[in-house]
C-alpha positions as CSV (number, residue, x, y, z in Angstrom):
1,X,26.5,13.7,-28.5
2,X,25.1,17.4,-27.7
3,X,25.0,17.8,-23.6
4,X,21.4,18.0,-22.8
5,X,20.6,21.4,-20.6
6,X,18.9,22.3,-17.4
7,X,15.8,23.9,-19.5
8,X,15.8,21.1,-21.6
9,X,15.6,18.2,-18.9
10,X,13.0,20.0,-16.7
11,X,11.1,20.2,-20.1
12,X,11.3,16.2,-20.1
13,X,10.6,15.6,-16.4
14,X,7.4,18.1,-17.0
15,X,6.0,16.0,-19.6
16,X,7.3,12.7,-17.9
17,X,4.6,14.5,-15.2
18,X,2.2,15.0,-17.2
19,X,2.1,11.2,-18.9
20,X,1.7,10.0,-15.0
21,X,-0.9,12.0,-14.6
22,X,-3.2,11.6,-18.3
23,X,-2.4,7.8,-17.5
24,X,-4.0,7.9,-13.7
25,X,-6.7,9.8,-15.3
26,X,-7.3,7.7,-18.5
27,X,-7.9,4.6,-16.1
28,X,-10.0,6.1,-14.2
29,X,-11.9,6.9,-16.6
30,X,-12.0,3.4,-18.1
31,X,-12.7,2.0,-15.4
32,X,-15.7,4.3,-14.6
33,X,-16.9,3.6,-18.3
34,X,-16.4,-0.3,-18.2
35,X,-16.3,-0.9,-14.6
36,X,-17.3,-0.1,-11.6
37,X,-15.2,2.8,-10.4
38,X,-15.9,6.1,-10.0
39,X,-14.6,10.0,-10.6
40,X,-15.8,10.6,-7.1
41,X,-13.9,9.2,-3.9
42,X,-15.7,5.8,-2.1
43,X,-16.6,6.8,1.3
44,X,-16.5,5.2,4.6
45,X,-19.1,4.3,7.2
46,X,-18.9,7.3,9.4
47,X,-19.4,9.9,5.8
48,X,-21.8,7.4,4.1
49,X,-23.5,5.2,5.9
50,X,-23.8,1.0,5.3
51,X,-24.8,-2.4,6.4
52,X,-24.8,-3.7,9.7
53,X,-24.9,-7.3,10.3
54,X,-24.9,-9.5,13.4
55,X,-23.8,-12.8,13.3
56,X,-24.2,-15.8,15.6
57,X,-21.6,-18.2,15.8
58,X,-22.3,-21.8,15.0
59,X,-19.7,-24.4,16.1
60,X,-19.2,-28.1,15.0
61,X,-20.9,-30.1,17.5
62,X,-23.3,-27.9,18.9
63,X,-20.5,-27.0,21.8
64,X,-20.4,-23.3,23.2
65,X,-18.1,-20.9,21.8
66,X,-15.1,-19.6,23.6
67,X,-14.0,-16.3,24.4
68,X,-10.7,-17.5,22.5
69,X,-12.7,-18.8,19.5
70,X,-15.1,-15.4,19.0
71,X,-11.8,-13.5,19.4
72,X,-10.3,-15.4,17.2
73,X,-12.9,-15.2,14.6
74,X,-13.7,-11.4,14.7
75,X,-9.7,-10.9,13.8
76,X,-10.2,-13.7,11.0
77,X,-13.1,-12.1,9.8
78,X,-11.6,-8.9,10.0
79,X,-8.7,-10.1,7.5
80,X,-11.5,-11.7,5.5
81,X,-13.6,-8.5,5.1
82,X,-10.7,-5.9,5.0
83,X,-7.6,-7.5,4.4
84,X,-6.4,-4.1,3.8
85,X,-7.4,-1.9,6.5
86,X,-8.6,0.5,4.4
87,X,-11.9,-0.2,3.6
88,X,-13.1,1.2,7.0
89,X,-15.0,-2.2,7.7
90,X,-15.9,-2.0,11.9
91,X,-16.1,-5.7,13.4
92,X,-16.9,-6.1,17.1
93,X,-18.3,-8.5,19.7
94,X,-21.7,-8.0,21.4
95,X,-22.1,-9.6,25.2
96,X,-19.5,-12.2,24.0
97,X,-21.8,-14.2,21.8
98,X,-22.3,-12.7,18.5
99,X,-20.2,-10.4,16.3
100,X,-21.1,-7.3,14.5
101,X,-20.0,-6.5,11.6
102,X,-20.6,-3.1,9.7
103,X,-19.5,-2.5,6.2
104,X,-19.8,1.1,4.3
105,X,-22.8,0.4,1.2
106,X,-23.9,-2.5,0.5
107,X,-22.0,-5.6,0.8
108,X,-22.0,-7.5,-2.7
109,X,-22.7,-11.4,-2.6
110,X,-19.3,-12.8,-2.2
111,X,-18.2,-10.5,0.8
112,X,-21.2,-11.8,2.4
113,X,-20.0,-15.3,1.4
114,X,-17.2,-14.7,3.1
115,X,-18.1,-13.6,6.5
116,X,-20.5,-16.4,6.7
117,X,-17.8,-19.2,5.7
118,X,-16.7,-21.0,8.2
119,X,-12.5,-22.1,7.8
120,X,-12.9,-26.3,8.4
121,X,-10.1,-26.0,6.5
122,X,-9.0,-30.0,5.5
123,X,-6.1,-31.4,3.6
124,X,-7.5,-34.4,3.4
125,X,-5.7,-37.5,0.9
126,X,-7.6,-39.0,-2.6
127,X,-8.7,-42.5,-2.7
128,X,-10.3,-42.2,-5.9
129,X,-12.2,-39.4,-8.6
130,X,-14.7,-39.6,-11.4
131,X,-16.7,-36.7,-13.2
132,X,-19.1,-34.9,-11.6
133,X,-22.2,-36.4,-14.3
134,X,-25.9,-36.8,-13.7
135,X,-27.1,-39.6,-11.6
136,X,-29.6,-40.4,-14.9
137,X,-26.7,-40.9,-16.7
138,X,-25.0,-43.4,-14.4
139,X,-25.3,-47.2,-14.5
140,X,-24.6,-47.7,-10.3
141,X,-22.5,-50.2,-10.0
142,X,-24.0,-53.9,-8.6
143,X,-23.7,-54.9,-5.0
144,X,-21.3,-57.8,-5.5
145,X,-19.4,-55.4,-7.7
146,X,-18.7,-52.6,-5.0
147,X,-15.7,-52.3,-3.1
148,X,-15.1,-55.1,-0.1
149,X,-12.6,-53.7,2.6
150,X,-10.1,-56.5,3.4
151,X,-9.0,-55.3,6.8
152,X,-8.6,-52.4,8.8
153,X,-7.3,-49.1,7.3
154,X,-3.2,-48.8,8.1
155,X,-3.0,-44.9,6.9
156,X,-5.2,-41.8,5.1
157,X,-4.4,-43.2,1.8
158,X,-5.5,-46.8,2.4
159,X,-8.1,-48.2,0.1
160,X,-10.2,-49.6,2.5
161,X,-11.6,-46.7,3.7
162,X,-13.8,-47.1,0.8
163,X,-16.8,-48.7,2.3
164,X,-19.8,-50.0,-0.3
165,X,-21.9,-47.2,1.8
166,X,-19.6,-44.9,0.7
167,X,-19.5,-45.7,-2.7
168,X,-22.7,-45.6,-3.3
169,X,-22.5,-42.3,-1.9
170,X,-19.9,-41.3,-4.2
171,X,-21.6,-42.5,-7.2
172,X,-25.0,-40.3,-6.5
173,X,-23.3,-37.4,-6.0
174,X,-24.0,-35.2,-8.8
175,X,-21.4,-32.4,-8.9
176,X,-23.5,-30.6,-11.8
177,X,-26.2,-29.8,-9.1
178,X,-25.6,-26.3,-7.8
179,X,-27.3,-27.2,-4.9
180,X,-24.3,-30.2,-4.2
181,X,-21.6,-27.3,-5.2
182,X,-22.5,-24.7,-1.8
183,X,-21.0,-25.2,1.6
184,X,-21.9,-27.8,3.9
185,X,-23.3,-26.8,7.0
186,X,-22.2,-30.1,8.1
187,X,-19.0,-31.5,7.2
188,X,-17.6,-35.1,7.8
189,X,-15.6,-36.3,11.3
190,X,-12.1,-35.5,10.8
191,X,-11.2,-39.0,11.5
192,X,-13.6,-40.3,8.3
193,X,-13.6,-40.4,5.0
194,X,-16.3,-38.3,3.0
195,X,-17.2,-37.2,-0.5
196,X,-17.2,-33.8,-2.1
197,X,-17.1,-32.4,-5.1
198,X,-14.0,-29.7,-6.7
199,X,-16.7,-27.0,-8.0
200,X,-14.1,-25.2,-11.0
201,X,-13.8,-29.3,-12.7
202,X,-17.3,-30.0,-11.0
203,X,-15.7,-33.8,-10.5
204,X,-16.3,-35.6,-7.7
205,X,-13.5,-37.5,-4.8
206,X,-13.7,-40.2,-2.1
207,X,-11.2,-38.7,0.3
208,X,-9.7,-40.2,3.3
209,X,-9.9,-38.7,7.2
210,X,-8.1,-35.3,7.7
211,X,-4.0,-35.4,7.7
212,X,-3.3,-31.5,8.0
213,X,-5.8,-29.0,9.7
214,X,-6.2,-25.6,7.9
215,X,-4.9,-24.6,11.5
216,X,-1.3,-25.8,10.6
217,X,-1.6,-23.1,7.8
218,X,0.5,-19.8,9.0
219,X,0.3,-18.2,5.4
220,X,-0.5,-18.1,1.9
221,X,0.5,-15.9,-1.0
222,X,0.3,-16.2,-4.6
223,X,2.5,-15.3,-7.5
224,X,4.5,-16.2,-11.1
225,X,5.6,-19.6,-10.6
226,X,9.2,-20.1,-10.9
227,X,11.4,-22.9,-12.9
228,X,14.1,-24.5,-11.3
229,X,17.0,-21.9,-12.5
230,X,14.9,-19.1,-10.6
231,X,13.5,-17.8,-13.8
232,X,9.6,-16.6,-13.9
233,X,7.3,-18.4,-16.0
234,X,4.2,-17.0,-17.3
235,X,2.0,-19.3,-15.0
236,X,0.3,-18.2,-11.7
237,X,0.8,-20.5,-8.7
238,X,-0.3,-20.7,-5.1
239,X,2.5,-20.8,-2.2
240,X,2.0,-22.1,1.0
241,X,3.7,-21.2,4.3
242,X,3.2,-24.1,7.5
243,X,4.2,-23.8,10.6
244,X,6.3,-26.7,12.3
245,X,4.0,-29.4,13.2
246,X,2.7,-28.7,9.9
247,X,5.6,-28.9,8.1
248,X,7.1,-32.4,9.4
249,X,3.1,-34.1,9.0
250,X,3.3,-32.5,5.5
251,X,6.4,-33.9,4.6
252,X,5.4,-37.7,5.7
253,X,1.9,-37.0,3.9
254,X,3.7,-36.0,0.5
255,X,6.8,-38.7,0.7
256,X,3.9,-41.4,1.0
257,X,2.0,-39.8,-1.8
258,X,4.6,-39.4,-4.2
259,X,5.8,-42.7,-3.8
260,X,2.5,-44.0,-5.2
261,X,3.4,-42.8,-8.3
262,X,1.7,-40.1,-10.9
263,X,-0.2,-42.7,-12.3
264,X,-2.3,-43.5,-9.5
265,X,-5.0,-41.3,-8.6
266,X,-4.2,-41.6,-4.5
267,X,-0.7,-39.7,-5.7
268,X,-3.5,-36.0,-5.2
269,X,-4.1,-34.6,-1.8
270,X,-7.6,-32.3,-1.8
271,X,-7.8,-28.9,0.4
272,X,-11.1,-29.4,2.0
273,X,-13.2,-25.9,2.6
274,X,-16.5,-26.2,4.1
275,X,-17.1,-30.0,2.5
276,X,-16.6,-28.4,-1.1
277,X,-13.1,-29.0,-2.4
278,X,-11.0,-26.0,-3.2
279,X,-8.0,-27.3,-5.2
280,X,-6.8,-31.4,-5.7
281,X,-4.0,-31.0,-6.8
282,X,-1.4,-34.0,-7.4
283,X,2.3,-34.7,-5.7
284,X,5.2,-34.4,-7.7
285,X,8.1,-34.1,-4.7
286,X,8.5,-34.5,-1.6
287,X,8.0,-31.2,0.7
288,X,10.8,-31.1,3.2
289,X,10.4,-27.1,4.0
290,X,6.9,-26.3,4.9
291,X,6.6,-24.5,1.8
292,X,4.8,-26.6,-1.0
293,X,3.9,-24.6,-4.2
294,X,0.0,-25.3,-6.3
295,X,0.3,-25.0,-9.9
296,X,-2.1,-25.8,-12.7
297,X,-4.3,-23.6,-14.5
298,X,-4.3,-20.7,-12.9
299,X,-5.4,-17.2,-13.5
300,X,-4.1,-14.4,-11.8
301,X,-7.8,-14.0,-9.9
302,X,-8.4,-17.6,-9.4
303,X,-4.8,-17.6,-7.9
304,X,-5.0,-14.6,-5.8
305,X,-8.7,-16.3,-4.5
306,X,-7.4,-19.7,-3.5
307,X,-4.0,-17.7,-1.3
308,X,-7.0,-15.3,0.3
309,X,-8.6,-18.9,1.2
310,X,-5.5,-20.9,2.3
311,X,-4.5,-17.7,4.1
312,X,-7.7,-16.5,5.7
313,X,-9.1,-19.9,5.9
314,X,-8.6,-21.5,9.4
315,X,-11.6,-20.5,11.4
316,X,-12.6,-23.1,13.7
317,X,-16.2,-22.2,14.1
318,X,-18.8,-20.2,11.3
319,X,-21.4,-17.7,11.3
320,X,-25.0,-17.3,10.1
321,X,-26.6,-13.7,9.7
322,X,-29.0,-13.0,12.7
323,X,-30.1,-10.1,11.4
324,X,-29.5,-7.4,8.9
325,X,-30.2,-3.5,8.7
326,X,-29.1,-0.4,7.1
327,X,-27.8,2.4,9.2
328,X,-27.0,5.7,8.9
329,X,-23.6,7.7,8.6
330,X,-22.4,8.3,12.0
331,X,-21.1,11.4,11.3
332,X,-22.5,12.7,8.1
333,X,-22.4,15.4,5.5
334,X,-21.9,18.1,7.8
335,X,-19.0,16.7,9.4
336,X,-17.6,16.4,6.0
337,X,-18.4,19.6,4.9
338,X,-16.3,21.2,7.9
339,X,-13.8,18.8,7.7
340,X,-13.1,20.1,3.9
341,X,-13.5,23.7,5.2
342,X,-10.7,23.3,7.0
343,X,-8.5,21.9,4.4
344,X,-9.0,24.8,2.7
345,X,-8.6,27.0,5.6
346,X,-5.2,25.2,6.1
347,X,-4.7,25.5,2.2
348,X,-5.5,29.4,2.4
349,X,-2.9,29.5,4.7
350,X,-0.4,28.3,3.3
351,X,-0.9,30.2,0.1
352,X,-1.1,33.6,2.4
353,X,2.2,32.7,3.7
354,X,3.9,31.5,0.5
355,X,3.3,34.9,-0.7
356,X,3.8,36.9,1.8
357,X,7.7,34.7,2.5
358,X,8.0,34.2,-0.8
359,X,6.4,36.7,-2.9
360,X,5.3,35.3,-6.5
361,X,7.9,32.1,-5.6
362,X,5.3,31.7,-4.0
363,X,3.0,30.8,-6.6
364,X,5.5,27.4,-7.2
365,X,4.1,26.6,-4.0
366,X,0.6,27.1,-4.5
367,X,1.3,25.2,-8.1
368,X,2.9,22.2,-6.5
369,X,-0.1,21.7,-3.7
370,X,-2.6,22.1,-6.6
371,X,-0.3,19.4,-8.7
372,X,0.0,17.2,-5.1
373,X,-3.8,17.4,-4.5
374,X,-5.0,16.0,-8.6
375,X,-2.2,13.2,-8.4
376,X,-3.6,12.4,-4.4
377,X,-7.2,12.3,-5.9
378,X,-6.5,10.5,-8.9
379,X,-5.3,8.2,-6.6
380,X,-7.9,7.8,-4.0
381,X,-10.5,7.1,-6.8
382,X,-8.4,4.4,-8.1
383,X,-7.9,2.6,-4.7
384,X,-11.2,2.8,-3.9
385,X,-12.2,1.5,-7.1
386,X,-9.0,-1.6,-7.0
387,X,-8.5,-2.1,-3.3
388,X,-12.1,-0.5,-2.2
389,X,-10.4,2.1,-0.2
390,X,-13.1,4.2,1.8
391,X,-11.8,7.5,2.4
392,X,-13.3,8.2,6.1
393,X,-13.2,11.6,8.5
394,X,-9.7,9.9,9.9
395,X,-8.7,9.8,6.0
396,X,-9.6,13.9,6.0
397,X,-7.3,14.7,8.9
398,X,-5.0,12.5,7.1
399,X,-5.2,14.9,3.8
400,X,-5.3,17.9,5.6
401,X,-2.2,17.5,7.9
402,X,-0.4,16.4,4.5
403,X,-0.4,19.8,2.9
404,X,1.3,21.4,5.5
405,X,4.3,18.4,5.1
406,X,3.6,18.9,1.6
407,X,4.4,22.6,1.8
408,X,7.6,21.8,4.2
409,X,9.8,20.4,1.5
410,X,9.0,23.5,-0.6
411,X,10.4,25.7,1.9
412,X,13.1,23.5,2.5
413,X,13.9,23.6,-1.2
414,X,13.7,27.5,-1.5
415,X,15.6,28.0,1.3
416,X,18.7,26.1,-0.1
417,X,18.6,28.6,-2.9
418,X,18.0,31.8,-0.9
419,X,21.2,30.5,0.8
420,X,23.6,30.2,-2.5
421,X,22.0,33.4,-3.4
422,X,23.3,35.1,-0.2
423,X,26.6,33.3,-1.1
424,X,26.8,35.4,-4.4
425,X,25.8,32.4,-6.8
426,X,23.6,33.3,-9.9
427,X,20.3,32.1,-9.7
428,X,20.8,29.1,-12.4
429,X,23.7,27.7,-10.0
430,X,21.5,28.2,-6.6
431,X,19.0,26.3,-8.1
432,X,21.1,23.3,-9.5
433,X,23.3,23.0,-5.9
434,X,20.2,24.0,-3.5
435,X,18.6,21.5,-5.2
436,X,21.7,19.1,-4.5
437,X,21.2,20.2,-0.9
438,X,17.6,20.1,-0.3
439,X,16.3,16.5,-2.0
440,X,18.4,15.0,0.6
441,X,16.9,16.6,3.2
442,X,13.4,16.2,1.2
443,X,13.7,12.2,1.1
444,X,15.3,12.4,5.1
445,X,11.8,13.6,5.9
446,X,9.6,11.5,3.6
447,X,11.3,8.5,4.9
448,X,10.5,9.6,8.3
449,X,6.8,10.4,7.6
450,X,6.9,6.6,5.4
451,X,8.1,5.2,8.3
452,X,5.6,6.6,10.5
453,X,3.0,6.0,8.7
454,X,3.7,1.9,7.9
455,X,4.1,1.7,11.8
456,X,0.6,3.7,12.5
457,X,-0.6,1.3,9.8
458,X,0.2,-1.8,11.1
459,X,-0.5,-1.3,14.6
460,X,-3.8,0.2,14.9
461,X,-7.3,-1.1,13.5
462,X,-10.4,0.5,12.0
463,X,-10.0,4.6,11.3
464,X,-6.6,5.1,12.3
465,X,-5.4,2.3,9.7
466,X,-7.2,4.7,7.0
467,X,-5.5,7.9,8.3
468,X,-1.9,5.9,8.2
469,X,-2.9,5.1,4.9
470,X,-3.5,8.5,3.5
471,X,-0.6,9.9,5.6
472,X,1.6,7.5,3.8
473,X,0.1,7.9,0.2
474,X,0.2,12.1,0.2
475,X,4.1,11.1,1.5
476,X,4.6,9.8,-1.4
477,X,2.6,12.0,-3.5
478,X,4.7,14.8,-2.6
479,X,8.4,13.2,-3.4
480,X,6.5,12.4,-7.7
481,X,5.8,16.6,-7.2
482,X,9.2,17.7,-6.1
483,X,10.9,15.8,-7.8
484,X,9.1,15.6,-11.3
485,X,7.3,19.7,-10.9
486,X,8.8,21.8,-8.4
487,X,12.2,21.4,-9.2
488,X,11.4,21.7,-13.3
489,X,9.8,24.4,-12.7
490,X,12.6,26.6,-10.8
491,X,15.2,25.4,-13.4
492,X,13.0,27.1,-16.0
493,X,11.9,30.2,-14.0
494,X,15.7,30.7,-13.6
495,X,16.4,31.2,-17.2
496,X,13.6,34.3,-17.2
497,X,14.5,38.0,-16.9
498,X,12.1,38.3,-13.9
499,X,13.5,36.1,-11.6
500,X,16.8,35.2,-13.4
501,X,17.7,38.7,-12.3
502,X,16.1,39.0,-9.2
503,X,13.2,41.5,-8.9
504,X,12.5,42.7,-5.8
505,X,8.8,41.0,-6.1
506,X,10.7,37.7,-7.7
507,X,11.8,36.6,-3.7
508,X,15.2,36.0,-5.2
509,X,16.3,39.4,-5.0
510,X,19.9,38.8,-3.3
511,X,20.3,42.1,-2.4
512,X,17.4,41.9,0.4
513,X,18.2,38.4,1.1
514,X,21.3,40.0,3.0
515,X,23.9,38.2,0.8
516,X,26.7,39.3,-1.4
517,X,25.3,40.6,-4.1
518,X,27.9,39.4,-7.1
519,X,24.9,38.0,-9.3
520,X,23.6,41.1,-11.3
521,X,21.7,38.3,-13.6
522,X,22.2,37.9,-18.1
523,X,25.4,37.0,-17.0
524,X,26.9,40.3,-15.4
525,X,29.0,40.4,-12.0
526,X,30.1,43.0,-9.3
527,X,32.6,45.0,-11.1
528,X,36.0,46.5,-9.5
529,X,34.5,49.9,-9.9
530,X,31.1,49.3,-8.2
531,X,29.5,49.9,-4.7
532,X,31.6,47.9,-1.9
533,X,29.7,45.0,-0.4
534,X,29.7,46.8,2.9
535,X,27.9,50.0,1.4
536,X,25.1,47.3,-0.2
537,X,24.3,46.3,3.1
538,X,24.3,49.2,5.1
539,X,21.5,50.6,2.2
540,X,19.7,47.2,3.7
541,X,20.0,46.6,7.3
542,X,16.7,44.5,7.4
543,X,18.2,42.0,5.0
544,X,21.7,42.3,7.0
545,X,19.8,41.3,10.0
546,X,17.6,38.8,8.3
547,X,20.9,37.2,7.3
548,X,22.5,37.0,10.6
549,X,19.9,35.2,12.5
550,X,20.2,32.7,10.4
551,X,23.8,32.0,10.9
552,X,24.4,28.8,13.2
553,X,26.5,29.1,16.1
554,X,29.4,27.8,13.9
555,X,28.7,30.3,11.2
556,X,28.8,33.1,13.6
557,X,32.1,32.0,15.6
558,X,33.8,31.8,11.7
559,X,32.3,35.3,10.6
560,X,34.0,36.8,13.7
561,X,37.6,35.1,13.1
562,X,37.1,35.8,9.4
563,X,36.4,39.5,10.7
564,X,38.9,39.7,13.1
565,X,41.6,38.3,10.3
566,X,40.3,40.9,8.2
567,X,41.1,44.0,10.9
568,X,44.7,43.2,11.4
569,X,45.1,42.7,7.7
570,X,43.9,45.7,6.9
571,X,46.1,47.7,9.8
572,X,49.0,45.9,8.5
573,X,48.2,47.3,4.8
574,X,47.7,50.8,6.2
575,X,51.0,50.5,7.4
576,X,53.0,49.4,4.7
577,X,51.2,51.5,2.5
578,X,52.5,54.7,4.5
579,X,56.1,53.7,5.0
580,X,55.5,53.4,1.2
581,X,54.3,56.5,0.8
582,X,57.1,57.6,3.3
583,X,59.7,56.4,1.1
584,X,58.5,57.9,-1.9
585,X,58.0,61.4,-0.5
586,X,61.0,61.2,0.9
């Protein structure tokens, strides 16, 4: 097979560039056309503006709320509202009562669903199930027909829970009445049996008193269910995480179950969410681990809902709105106009200096930033539009402090090949082993900014979390650059007469780099007849001396041994060239 070049793998990587980037932009635009994303960054609450709500607590009972509780809420209702930490959602207390909670925009219905849900989160045992049908439509079943308890019930799943009250209950419960399918402000004692109805079947239960709080839930996560040889199926399913008590009630609760066998309908266990059944599903082992998996029909949304649920569901108290209002951006447009006049005062800079370090290398640099910032955007308006990023003053900093790291690996980059070219390497080889040099030092620092980013980002709250965020994504941005622009670009710029043979106004002129100047570029070196190296240099003392502060301490003590080494060797040579030149004469 013919060896593929350097001109014609940057080529590759180029378009491989260009793919990544039509793509980003290509869903964008789809999802601006068919959705509800947009070519314009989402903004947060401090550039835009939003909703503030204040919510009063409301605990089962009528018992006052703790200071434990309302702490315990606000960071439950922060992971409800911005799971993330990017959608620049503010949540505080107010005179320890209430909470406040202020959103950028308006809040759609289900995110106001969501703060208002309370987490009475229930696994609760099935003592029997019907469809959810019309009342009309039912015979009700005779009094001397209804179910008689025979004694006193020995556990959850005992059918004697089932009172004729209860029944009768059961059977006027119409699960096809929206009204029957919204959360219950009040739900039944944990130690009773109740009926609800599974609003995605809209069929009705009898359950039997609480066996696992939500509490014993420490986290929930969804994905591709897998079969037993570790191999992904193409089914969602729901994975649950307990914590210890949890775990050993779970595993008594699911050993009595699925000894009942699939046939009987007391072999399901329901998860109870504000009296409205969330998922019933049945028992087909016993759960030793903690870690019991829901499978059934899921899709990838209805999965990914019932995890955020499980997950974010164990609230012990709820909320109702107070009051409501719109508010202003905090900061506002002018903040945000000055904010962007200094990213492009930074990004003026930066181009000033490329140039003037540089000369038209330079221009790479001003390319790649240019590259950087339409991947970064791209980007931004996606996440906003999929994860409802908001892109906040913090977010600003963020960007602007990224072009200067952006513009670090550059330098880093043409400085490994100013190097080989002061080592006398033609241009095409200083590119390919600078290049070998510099990525590693390139992906040193990335991982370093990476890493400080995901700490910033999971340590802080509220504005910092967004500046972490955008810290971390321009990170990354700029590694897709170097590696799949900047670096293309120099391996083709290399093969040119201009900079292949380093003009002066190229920046890759060796010769005022201080270096050796073998490269004479098309593929001609120092011959025995030209200039000495030492005349070269004296003709450019300002290269010779830009060359010599950047030796290291190492670099220097070898130069002067190499140049001491070089003195006696050429006094020894004097000297046996004149007792040669004796001899002969003589």
């Amino acid at each position: 097979m013919p060896r593929t070049g350097p001109g014609t793998a940057a080529k590759r990587t180029l378009v491989w560039l260009g793919a990544l980037t039509a793509l980003l932009a290509i869903l964008l635009g789809a999802g601006s056309y068919w959705s509800t994303a947009s070519w314009s960054p989402r903004l947060a609450l401090d550039l835009e503006g939003g909703t503030q709500m204040i919510l009063a607590p409301r605990v089962q009972g009528g018992s006052e709320i703790t200071p434990e509780q309302l702490d315990q809420a606000v960071e439950i209702i922060r992971q409800r509202v911005d799971g993330s930490g990017v959608a620049e959602a503010e949540i505080n207390t107010q005179s320890g009562q209430n909470v406040i909670v202020s959103l950028p925009g308006t809040p759609d219905p289900q995110t106001r669903d969501l703060i208002q849900a309370s987490a009475q989160m229930e696994f609760r045992p099935v003592l029997a199930g019907g469809p959810g049908q019309a009342p009309a439509a039912e015979t009700p079943t005779p009094d001397d027909q209804l179910p008689q308890p025979a004694a006193e019930p020995q556990d959850a799943s005992d059918p004697n829970w089932i009172t004729p009250e209860l029944y009768k209950e059961f059977e006027a419960l119409n699960c096809l009445d929206p009204a029957a399918l919204e959360p219950s402000e009040e739900t039944a004692p944990a130690d009773q049996p109740m009926v609800a109805c599974e609003p995605d079947t809209q069929g009705k239960y009898i359950l039997g008193p609480v066996e696992v709080p939500g509490t014993d839930i420490s986290t929930a996560s969804y994905g591709l269910q897998r079969s037993p040889q570790g191999q992904a199926l193409n089914t969602w399913a729901v994975n649950i995480d307990f914590n210890d008590e949890g775990t050993e009630t779970f595993r008594e609760v699911t050993e009595r179950l699925f000894a009942l066998g699939e046939g009987d309908p007391r072999n399901q266990f329901a998860i109870v969410l504000d009296g409205r059944i969330v998922s019933a599903p049945t028992t087909n082992a016993v759960i030793a681990d903690g870690n019991p998996q829901i499978s059934g029909n899921f899709t990838e949304e209805s999965a990914a809902a019932l995890a955020e649920q499980l997950k974010y569901g164990a609230l012990p108290i709820s909320f109702e709105i107070q009051s409501e209002q719109q508010i202003s951006a905090t900061l506002g447009a002018d903040q945000l106009r000055l904010g962007l006049i200094a990213g492009l005062i930074g990004l003026l800079l930066v181009a000033a200096y490329s140039m003037f370090q540089y000369r038209l290398l330079g221009l790479v640099t001003i390319a790649s930033l240019v590259v950087a910032g339409i991947l970064t955007y791209l980007a931004i308006c996606i996440l906003g539009w999929t994860e409802n990023y908001r892109l906040s003053l913090a977010g600003v900093a963020g960007l602007i402090v990224a072009i200067g790291q952006t513009a670090d690996s550059f330098i880093v980059y043409f400085e490994r090949i100013r190097d080989e070219l002061r080592d006398g390497r033609g241009l095409i080889s200083a590119v390919e082993n600078g290049w070998r040099r510099a990525k590693r030092t390139v992906l040193a620092s990335k991982a370093v900014n990476l890493l400080a980013a995901l700490v910033l980002y999971f340590v802080a709250v509220g504005n910092v979390r967004g500046f972490a965020f955008t810290l971390g994504l321009t990170a990354i941005a700029d590694l897709i650059v170097v590696f799949l622009f900047t670096h293309p670009v120099l391996r083709l710029l290399a093969k040119t007469k201009f900079f292949g043979e380093g003009h002066p106004w190229s920046g890759l002129d060796p010769r005022r780099l201080g270096g050796i100047p073998l490269y004479r570029g098309a593929g001609r070196v120092r011959e025995p007849g030209d200039k000495p190296v030492v005349a070269a240099r004296t003709r450019n003392k300002g290269a010779t001396a830009e060359a010599d502060r950047r030796l290291t301490i190492a670099e220097r003590r070898r130069a002067e041994q190499q140049k001491a080494l070089a003195g006696r060797t050429g006094s020894s040579v004097v000297e046996r060239t004149g007792s040669s030149k004796k001899e002969i004469n003589e």
